[in-house]
MMTF fields as JSON, N, C-alpha, C and O atoms, coordinates in Angstrom:
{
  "mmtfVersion": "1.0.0",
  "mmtfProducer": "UNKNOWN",
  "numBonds": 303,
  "numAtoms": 304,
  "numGroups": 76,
  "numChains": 1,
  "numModels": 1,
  "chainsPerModel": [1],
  "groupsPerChain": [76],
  "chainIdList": ["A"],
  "bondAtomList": [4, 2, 8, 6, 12, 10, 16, 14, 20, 18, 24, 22, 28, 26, 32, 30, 36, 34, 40, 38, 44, 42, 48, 46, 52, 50, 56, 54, 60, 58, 64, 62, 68, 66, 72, 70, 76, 74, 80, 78, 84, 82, 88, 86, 92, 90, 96, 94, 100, 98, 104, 102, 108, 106, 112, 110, 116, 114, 120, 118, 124, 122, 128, 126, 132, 130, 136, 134, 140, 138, 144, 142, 148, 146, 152, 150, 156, 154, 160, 158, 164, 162, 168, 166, 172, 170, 176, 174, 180, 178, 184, 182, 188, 186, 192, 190, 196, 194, 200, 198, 204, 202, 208, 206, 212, 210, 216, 214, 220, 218, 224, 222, 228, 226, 232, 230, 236, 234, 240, 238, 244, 242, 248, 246, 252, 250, 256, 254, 260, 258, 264, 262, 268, 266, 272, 270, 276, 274, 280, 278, 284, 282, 288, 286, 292, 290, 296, 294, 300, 298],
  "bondOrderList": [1, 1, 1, 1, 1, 1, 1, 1, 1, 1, 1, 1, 1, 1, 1, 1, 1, 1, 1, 1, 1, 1, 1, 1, 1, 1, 1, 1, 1, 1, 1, 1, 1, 1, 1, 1, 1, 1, 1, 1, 1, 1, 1, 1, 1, 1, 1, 1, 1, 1, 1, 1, 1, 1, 1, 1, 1, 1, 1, 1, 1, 1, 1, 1, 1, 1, 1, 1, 1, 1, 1, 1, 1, 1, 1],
  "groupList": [{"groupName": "UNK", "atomNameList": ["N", "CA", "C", "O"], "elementList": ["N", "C", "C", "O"], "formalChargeList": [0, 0, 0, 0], "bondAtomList": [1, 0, 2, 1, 3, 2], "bondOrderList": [1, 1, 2], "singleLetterCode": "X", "chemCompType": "L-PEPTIDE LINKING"}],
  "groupTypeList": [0, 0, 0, 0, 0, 0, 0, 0, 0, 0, 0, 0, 0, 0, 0, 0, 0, 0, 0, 0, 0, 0, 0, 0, 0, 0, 0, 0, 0, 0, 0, 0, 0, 0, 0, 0, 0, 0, 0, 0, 0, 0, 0, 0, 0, 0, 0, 0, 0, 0, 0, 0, 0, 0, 0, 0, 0, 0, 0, 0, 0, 0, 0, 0, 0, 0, 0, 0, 0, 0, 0, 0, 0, 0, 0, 0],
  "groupIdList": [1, 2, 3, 4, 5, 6, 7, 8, 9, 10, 11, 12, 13, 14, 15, 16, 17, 18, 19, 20, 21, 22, 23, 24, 25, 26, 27, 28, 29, 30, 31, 32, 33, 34, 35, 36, 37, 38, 39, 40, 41, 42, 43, 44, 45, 46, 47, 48, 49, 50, 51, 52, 53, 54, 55, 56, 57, 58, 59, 60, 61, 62, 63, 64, 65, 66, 67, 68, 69, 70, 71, 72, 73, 74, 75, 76],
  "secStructList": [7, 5, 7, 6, 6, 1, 7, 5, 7, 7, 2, 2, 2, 2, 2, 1, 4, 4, 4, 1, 7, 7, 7, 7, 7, 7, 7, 2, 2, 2, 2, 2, 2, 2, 2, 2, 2, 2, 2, 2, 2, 2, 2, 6, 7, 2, 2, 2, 2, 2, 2, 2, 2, 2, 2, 6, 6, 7, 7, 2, 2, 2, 2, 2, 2, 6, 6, 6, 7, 4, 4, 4, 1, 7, 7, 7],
  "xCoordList": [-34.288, -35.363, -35.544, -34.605, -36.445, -36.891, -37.341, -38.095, -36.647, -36.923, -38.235, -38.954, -38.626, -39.787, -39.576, -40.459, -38.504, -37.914, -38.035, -37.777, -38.432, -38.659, -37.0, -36.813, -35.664, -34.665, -34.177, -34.326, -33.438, -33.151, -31.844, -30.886, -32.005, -31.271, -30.6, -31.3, -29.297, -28.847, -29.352, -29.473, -29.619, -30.916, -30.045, -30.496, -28.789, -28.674, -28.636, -28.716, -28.526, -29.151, -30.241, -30.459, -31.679, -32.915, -33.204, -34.119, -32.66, -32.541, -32.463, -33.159, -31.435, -31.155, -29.878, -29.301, -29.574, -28.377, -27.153, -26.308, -27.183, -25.552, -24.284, -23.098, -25.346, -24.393, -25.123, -25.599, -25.355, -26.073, -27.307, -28.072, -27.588, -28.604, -29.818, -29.847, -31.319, -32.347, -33.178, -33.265, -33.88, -34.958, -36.167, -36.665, -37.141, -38.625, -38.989, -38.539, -40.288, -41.11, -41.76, -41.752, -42.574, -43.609, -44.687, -45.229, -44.812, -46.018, -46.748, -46.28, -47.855, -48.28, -49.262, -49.661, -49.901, -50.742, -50.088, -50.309, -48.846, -47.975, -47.517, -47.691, -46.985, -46.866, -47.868, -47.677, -48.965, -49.653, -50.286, -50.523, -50.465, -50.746, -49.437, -49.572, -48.376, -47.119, -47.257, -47.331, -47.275, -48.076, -48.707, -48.307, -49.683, -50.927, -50.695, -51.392, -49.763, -49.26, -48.487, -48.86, -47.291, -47.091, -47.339, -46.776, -48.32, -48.995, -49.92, -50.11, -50.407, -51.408, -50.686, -51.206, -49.203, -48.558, -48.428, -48.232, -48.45, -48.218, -49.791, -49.88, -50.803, -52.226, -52.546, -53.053, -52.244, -52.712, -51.41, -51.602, -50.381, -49.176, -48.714, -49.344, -47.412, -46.8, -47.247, -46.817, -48.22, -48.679, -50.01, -50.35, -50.465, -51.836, -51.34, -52.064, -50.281, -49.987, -49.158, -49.134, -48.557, -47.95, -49.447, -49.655, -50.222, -51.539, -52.634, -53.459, -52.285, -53.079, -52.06, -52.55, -50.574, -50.261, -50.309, -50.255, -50.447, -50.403, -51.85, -52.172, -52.497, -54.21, -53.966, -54.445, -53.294, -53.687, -52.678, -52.517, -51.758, -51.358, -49.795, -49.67, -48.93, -47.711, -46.799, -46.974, -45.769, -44.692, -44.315, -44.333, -43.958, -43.652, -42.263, -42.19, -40.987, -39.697, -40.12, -40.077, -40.934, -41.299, -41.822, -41.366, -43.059, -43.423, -42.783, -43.0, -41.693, -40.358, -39.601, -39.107, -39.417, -38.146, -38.588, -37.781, -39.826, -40.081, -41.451, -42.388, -41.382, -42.065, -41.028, -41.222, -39.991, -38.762, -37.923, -37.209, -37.973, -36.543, -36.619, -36.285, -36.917, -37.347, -36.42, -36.906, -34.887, -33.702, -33.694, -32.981, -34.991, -34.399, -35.423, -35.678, -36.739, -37.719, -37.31, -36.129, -37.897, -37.073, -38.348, -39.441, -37.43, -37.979, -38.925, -38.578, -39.802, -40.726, -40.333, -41.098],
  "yCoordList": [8.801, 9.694, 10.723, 11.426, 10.779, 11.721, 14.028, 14.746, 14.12, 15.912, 16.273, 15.38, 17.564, 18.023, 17.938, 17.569, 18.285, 18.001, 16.608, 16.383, 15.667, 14.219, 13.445, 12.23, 14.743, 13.438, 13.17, 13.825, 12.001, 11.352, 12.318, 12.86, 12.344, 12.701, 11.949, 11.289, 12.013, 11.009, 11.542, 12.67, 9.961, 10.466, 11.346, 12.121, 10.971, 12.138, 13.593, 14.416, 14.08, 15.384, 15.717, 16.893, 14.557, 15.096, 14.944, 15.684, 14.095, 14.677, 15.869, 16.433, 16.737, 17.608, 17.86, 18.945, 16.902, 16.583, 16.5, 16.682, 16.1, 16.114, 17.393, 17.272, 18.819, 19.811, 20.257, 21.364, 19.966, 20.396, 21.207, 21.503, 21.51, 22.365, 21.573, 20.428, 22.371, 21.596, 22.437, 23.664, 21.483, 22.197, 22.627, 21.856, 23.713, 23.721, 22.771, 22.196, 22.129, 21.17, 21.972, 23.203, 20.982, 22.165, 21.047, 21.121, 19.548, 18.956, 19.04, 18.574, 19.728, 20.255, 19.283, 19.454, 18.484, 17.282, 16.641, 16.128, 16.243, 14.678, 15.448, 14.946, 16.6, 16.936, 17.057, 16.508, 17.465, 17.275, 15.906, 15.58, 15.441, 13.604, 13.405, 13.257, 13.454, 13.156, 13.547, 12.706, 14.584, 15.409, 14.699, 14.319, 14.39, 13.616, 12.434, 12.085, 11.605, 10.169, 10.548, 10.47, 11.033, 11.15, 11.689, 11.46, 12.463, 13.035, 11.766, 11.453, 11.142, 9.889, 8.815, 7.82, 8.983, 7.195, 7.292, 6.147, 8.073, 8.054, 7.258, 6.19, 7.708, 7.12, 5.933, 4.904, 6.117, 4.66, 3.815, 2.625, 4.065, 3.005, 3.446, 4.065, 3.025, 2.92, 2.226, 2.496, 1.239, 0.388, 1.013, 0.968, 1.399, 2.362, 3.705, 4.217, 4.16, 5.615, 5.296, 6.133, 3.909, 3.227, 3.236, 3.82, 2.443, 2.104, 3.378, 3.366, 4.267, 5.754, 6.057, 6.037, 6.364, 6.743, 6.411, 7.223, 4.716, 3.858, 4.357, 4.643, 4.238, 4.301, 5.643, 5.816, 6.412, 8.077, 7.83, 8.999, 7.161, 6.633, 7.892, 8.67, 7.892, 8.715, 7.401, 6.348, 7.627, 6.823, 6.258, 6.848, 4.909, 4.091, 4.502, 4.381, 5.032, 5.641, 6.039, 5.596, 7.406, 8.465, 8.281, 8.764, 7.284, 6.776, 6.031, 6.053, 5.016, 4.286, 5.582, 5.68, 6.705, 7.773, 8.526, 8.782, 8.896, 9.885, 8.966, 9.603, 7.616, 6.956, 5.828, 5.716, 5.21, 4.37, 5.515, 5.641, 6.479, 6.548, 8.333, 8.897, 9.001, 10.031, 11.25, 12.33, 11.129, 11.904, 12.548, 13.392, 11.552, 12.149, 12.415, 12.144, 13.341, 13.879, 15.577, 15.893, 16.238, 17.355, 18.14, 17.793, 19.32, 20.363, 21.523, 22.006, 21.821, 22.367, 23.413, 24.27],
  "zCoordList": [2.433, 2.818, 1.709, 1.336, 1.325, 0.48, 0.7, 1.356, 0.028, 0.436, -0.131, -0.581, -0.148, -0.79, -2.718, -3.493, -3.015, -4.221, -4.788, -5.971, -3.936, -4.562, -4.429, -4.5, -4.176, -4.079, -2.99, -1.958, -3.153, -1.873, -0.866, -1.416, 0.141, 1.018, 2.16, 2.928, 2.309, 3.506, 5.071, 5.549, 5.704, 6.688, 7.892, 8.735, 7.669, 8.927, 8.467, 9.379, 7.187, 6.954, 6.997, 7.288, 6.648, 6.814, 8.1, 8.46, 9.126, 11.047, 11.149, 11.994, 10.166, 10.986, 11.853, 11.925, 12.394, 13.058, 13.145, 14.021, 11.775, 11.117, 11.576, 11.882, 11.425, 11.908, 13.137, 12.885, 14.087, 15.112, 14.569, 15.488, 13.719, 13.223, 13.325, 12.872, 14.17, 13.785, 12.867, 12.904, 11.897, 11.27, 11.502, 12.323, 11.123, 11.541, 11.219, 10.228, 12.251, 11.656, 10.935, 10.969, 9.992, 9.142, 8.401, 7.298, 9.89, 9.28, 11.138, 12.177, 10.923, 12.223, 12.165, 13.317, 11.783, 12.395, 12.708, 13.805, 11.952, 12.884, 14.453, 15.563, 14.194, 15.622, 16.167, 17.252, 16.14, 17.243, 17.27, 18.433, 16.821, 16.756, 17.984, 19.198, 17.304, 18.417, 19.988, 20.884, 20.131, 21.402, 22.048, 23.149, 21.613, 22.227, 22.718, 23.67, 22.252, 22.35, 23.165, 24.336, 22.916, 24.451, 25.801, 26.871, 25.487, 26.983, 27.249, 28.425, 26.406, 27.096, 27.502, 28.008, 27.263, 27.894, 29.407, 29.815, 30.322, 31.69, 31.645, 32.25, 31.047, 31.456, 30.601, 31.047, 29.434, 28.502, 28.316, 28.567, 28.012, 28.047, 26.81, 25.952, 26.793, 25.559, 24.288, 23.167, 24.598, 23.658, 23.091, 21.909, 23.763, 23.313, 22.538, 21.684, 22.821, 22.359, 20.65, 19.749, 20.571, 19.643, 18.605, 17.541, 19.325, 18.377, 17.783, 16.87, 18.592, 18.218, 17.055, 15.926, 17.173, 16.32, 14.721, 13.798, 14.64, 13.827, 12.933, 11.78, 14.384, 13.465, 12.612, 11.491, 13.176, 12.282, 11.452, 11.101, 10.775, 10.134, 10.152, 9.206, 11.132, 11.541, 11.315, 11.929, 10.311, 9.844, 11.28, 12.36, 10.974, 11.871, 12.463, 13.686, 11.728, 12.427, 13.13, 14.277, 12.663, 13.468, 15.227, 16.264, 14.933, 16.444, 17.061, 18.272, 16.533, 17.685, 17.961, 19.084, 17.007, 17.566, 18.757, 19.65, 18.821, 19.997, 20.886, 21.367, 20.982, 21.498, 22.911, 24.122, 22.009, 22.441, 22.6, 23.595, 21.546, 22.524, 22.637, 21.595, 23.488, 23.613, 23.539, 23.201, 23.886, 24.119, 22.222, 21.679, 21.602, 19.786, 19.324, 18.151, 20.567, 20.143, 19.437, 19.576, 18.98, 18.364, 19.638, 20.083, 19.83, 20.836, 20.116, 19.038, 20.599, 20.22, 19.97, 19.526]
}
């Protein structure tokens, strides 16, 4: 995974996770893109909220992590 610096970082430090520490987000369209997908899966499905995300073009990790598996969405 790559930092703002261009070098690579091991991914459980760019989680965040590694020391219990979380980071600010600080890309506010993917979150709210994210948001949206999941407030529409109780009404459109998981498969529709998968395909919104895709279309706006939100890294594919990103939409299996807080799509599949939700316990590793980061808290607002």
């Amino acid at each position: 995974m790559m930092n703002d610096t261009g070098e690579l970082t091991p991914v459980a430090a760019a989680a965040g996770t590694a020391s219990g520490v979380r980071r600010q987000r600080t890309d506010i369209r993917t979150r709210d893109l994210i948001n949206q997908a999941v407030a529409s899966i109780p009404t459109l499905g998981l498969q529709r909220a998968a395909e919104f995300l895709a279309t706006m073009n939100v890294p594919a990790e990103v939409a299996v992590r807080v799509l599949v598996y939700p316990n590793r969405r980061r808290i607002n």
